[in-house]
C-alpha positions as CSV (number, residue, x, y, z in Angstrom):
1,X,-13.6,14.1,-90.0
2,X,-13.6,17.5,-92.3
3,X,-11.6,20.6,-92.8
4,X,-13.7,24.0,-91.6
5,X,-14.5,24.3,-95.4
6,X,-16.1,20.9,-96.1
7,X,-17.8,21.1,-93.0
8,X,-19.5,24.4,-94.2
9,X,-20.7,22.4,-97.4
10,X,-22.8,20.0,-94.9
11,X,-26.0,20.9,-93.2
12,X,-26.2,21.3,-89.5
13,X,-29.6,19.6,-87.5
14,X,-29.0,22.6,-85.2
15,X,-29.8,25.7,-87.5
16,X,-33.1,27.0,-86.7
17,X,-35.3,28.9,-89.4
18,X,-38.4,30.7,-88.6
19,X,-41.4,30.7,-91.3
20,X,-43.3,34.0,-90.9
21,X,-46.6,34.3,-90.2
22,X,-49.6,37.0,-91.5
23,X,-51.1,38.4,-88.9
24,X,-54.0,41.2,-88.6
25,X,-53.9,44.1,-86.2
26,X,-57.6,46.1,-85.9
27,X,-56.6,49.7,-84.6
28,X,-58.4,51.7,-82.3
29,X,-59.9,54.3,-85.5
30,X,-60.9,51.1,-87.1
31,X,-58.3,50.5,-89.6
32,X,-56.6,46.8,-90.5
33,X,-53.1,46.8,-91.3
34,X,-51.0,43.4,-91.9
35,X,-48.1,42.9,-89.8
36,X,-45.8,39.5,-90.5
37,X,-44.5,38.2,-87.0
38,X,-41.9,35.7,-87.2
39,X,-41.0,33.2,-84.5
40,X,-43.8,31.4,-82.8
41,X,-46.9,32.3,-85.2
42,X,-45.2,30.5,-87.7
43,X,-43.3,27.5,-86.1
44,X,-39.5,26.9,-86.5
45,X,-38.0,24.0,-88.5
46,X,-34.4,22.9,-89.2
47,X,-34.5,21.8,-93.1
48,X,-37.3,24.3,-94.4
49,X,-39.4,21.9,-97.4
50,X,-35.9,20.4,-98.2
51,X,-36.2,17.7,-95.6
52,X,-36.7,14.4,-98.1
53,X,-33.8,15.4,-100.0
54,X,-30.9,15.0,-97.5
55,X,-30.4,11.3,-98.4
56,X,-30.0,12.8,-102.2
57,X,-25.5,12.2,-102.6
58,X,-26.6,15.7,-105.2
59,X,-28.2,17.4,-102.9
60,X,-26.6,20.8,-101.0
61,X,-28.3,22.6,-98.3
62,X,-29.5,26.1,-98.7
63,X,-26.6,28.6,-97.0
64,X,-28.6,29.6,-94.2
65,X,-29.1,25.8,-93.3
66,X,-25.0,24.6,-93.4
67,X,-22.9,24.1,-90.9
68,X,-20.6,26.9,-89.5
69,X,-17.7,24.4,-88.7
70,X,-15.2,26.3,-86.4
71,X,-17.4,28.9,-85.3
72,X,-19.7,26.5,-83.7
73,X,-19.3,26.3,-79.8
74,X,-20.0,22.3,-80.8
75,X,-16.9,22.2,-83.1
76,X,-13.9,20.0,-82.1
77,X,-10.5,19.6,-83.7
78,X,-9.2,16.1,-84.3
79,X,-5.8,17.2,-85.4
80,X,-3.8,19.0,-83.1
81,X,-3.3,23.1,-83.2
82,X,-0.8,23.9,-86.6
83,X,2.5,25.6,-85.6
84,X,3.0,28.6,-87.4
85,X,6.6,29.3,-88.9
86,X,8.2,32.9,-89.1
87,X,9.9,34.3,-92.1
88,X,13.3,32.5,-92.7
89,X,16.3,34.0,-92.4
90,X,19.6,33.7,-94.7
91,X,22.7,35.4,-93.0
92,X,25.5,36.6,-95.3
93,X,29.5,37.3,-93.7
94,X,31.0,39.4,-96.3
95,X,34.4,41.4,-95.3
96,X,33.9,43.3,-98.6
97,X,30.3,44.4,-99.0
98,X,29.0,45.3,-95.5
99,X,25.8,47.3,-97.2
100,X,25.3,46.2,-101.0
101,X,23.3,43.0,-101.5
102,X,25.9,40.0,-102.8
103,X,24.7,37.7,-105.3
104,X,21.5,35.4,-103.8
105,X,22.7,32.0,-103.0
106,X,19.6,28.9,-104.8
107,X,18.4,28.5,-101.4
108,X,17.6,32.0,-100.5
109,X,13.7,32.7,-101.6
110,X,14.3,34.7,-104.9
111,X,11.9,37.9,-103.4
112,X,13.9,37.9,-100.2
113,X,14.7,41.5,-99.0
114,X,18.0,42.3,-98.5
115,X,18.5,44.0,-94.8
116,X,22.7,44.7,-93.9
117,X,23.8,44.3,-90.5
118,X,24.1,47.8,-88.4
119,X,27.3,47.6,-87.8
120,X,27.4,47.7,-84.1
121,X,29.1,45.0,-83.6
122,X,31.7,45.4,-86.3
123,X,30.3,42.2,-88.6
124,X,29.8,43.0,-92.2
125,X,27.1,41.4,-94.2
126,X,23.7,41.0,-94.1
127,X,20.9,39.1,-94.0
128,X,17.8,38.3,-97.0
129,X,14.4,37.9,-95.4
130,X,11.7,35.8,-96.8
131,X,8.6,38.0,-97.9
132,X,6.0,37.6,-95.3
133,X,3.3,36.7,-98.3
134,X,4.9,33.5,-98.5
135,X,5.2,32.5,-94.8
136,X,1.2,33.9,-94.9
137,X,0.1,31.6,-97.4
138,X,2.1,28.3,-95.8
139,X,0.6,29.4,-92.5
140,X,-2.6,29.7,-94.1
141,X,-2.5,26.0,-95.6
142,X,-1.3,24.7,-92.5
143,X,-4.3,25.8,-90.8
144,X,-7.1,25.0,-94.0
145,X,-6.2,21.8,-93.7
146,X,-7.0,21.0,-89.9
147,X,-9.4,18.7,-89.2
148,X,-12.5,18.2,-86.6
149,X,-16.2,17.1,-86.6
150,X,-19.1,18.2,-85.1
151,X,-19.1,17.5,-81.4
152,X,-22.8,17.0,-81.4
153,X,-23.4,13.5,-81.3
154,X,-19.5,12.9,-79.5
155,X,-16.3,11.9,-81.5
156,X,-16.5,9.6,-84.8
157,X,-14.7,6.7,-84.5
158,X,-13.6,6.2,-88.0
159,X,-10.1,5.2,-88.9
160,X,-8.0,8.8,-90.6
């Protein structure tokens, strides 16, 4: 089982790489030119001249030969889909101070944002609003640190 990012560290037996192969065209005013053709002149190989070393624990594949994790259509998650939070919310009642920003209580996120009630339903106060950097970057670790494996060979049945 890996994350997306260790995943994309490993190399994948389904990337294809074409070699490119010389190949002379004779023209009609009896001129060569060269003209490389890729695909099946030149054969298709999964590992390039890396292929003894995958057994190496040093060795890293070359980028174009790692796996893409998530992006793969082969990819399948292990750990369920992350819920993503929203910004918190701290509500203030004050009778005195229905616009100005009271004192922040130790729980309140100390770059909250200070938003006071409307007024329209004749409560004074407020509420502080955690920035939405923050609730970004927890969302974002929630979600890094998802799990799957490649679906090519089926599921591994390893213990977590």
């Amino acid at each position: 089982m890996n994350t997306t990012e260790q995943a994309r560290q490993q190399w994948c037996p389904m990337v294809r790489m074409s070699t490119v192969a010389p190949v002379l065209v004779f023209q009609p005013d009896g001129k060569v030119t060269r003209s490389d053709v890729a695909g099946s002149f030149g054969g298709s190989a999964n590992t390039g001249s890396e292929n003894r070393r995958r057994n190496d624990p040093d060795y890293r594949p070359a980028a174009d030969t790692r796996c893409v994790g998530d992006k793969c259509a082969m990819w399948r998650w292990i750990d369920p889909a992350p819920e993503m939070r929203d910004a918190i919310e701290w509500t203030c009642y004050d009778e005195d101070s229905p616009v100005e920003e009271p004192p922040k209580p130790a729980e309140v996120h100390p770059d909250a944002e200070w938003t006071p009630f409307d007024r329209t339903d004749d409560e004074n106060g407020g509420y502080w609003t955690e920035p939405q950097s923050v609730v970004d970057a927890d969302n974002a670790k929630v979600v890094a640190a998802r799990r799957g494996f490649c679906g090519l060979a089926g599921r591994p049945e390893v213990m977590p």
